[in-house]
C-alpha positions as CSV (number, residue, x, y, z in Angstrom):
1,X,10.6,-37.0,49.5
2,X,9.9,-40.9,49.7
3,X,7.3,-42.2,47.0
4,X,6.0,-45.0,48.8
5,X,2.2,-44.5,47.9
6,X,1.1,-46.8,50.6
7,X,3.4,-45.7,53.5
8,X,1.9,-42.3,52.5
9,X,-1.5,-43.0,52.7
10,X,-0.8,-44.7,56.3
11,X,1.0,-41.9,57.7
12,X,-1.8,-39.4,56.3
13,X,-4.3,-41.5,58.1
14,X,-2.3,-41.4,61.3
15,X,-2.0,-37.7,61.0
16,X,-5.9,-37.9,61.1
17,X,-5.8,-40.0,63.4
18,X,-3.4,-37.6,66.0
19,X,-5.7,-34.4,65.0
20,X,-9.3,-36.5,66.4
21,X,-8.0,-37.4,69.5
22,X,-5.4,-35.2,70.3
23,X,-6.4,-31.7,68.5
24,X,-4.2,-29.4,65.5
25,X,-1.2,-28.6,68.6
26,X,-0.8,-32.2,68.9
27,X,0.0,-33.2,65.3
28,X,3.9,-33.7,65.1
29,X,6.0,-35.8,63.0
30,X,6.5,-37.6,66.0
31,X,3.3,-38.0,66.7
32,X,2.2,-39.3,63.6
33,X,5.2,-41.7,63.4
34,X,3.9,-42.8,67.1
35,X,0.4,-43.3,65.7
36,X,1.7,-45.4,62.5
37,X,3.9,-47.3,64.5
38,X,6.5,-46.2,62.1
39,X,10.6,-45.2,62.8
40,X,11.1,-41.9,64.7
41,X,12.0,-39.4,61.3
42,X,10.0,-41.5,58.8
43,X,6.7,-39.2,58.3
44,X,9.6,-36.0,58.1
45,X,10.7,-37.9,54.7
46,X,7.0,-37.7,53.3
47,X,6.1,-34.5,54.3
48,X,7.9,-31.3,53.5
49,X,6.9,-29.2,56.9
50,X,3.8,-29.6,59.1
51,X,2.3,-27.4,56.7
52,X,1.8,-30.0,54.8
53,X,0.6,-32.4,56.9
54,X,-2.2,-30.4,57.4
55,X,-2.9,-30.4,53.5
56,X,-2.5,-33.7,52.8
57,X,-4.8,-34.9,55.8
58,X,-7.0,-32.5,54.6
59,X,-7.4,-33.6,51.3
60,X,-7.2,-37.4,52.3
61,X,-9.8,-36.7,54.3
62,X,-11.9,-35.2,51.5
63,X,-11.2,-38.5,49.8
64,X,-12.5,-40.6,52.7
65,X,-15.8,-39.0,53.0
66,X,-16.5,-38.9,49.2
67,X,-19.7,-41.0,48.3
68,X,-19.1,-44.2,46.4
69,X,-20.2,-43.6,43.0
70,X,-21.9,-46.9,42.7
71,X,-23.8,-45.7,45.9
72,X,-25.3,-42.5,44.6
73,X,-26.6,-44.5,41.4
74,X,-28.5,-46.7,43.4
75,X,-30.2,-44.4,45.4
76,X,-30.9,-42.0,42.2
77,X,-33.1,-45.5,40.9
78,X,-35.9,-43.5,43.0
79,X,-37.8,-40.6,42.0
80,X,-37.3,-37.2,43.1
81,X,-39.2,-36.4,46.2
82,X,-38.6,-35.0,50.3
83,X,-38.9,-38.6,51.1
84,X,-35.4,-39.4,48.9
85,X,-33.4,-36.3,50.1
86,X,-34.7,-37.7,54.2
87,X,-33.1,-41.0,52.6
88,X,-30.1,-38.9,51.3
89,X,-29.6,-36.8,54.5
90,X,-29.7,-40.6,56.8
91,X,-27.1,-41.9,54.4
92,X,-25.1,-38.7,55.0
93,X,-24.9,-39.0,58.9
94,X,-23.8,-42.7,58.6
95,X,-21.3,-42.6,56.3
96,X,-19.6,-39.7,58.2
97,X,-20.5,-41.7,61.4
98,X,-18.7,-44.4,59.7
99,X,-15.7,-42.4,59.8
100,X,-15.9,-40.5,62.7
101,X,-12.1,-40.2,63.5
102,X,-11.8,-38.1,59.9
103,X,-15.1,-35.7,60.7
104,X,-13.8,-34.9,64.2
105,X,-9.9,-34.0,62.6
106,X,-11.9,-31.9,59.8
107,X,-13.8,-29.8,62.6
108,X,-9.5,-29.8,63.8
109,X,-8.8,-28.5,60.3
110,X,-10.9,-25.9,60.3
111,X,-10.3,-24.3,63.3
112,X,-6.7,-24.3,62.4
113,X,-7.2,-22.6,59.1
114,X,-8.2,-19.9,61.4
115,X,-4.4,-19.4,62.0
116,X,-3.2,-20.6,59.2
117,X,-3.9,-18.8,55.8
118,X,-2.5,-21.7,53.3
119,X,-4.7,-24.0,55.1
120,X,-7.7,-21.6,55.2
121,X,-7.2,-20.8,51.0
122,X,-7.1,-25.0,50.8
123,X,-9.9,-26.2,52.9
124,X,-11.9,-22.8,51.2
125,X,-11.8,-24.3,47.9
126,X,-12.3,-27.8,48.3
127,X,-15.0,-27.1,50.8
128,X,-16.6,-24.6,48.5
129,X,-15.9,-27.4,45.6
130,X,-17.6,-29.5,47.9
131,X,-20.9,-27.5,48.5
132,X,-21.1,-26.4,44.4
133,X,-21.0,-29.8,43.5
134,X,-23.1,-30.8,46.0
135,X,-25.8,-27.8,44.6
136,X,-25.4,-28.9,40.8
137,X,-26.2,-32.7,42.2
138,X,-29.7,-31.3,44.1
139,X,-30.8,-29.4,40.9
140,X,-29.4,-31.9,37.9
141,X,-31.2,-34.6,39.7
142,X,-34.7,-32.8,40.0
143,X,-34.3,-32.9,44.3
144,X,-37.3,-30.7,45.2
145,X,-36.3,-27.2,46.3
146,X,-34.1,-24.3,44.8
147,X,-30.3,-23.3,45.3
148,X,-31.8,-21.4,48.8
149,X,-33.5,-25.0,49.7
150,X,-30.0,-26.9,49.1
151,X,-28.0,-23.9,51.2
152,X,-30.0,-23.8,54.1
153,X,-29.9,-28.1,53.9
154,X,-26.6,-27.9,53.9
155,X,-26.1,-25.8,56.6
156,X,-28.6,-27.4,58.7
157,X,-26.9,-30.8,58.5
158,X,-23.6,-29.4,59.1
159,X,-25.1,-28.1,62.3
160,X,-26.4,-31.6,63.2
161,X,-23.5,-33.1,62.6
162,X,-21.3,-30.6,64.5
163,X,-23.8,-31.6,67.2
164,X,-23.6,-34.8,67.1
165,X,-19.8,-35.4,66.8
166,X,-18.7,-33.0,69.5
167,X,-21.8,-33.1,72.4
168,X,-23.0,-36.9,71.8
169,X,-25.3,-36.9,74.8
170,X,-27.2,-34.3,73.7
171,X,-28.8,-36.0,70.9
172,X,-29.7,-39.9,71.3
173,X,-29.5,-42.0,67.8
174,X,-33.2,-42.1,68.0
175,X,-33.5,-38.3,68.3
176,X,-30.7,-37.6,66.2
177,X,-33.0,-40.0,63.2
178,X,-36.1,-37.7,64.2
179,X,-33.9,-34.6,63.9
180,X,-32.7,-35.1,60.9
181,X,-36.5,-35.7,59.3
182,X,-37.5,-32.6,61.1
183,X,-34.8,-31.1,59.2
184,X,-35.8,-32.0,55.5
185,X,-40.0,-31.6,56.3
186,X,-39.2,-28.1,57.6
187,X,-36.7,-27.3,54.7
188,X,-37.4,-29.1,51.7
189,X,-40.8,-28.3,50.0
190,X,-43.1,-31.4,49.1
């Protein structure tokens, strides 16, 4: 295998790249080396099989969507209320509308690991990872609400989101800011 970090990381991101706009059947080696304007054969020398490819976009993609550090300290400079998990849960839909391209080849992902158990057992722990730390972060930091609070958030917003991403038109940017209020006032206690 070729241990070119960088050329890596590119070819990863041009295997998310194939899975937004062309779905899990259209991610080939050659279709990644297409996508990264790379030499027919190069991506084969980084990736063992197209089982991997699915991991590693999957995990790059876990790594894209992470918070920045430096981010989530600044917004825990304001107390715990409703009003900073509404703050929380706007910041949520435009950083993964910042990165559209790598929500859209997650919702890929996942439907694959429907067929492919490796895939399923990968994307099952990091997305359960995911959600726990996600539950230790609402009750260390004193967010109002109790585990069922944070599980029914979560869920919630990853129903917006789904929304969002795949049907567009149904929810306009103003109604999708509304939506996601309604969501925390109906969920989160005061």
């Amino acid at each position: 295998m070729a241990r070119n970090p960088e050329r890596r990381t590119a070819l990863t991101d041009a295997a998310i790249e194939v899975l937004a706009h062309e779905g899990a059947r259209g991610l080939t080696f050659r279709a990644v080396d297409a996508r990264a304007g790379v030499p027919v054969g190069t991506s084969s020398n980084y990736f063992s099989s197209r089982d991997d490819l699915f991991m590693q976009a999957g995990a790059r993609i876990n790594n894209r969507m992470a918070p920045d550090p430096a981010a989530v300290e600044e917004a825990l400079r304001h107390p715990p209320s409703r009003e900073l998990v509404t703050s929380l849960m706007h910041w949520l839909v435009q950083r993964m509308t910042a990165d559209r391209t790598g929500y859209l080849a997650m919702l890929e992902l996942r439907l694959e690991a429907t067929r492919r158990p490796a895939l399923r057992a990968q994307l099952t722990q990091t997305v359960r990872a995911e959600f726990d730390a996600g539950a230790d972060f609402h009750r260390n930091t004193g967010l109002p609400g109790d585990h069922d609070t944070f599980r029914v958030l979560y869920l919630a917003m990853t129903g917006v989101l789904l929304e969002h991403f795949t049907l567009p038109g149904v929810l306009t940017e103003t109604a999708l800011d509304e939506l996601v209020e309604s969501v925390v006032t109906q969920i989160v206690p005061r």
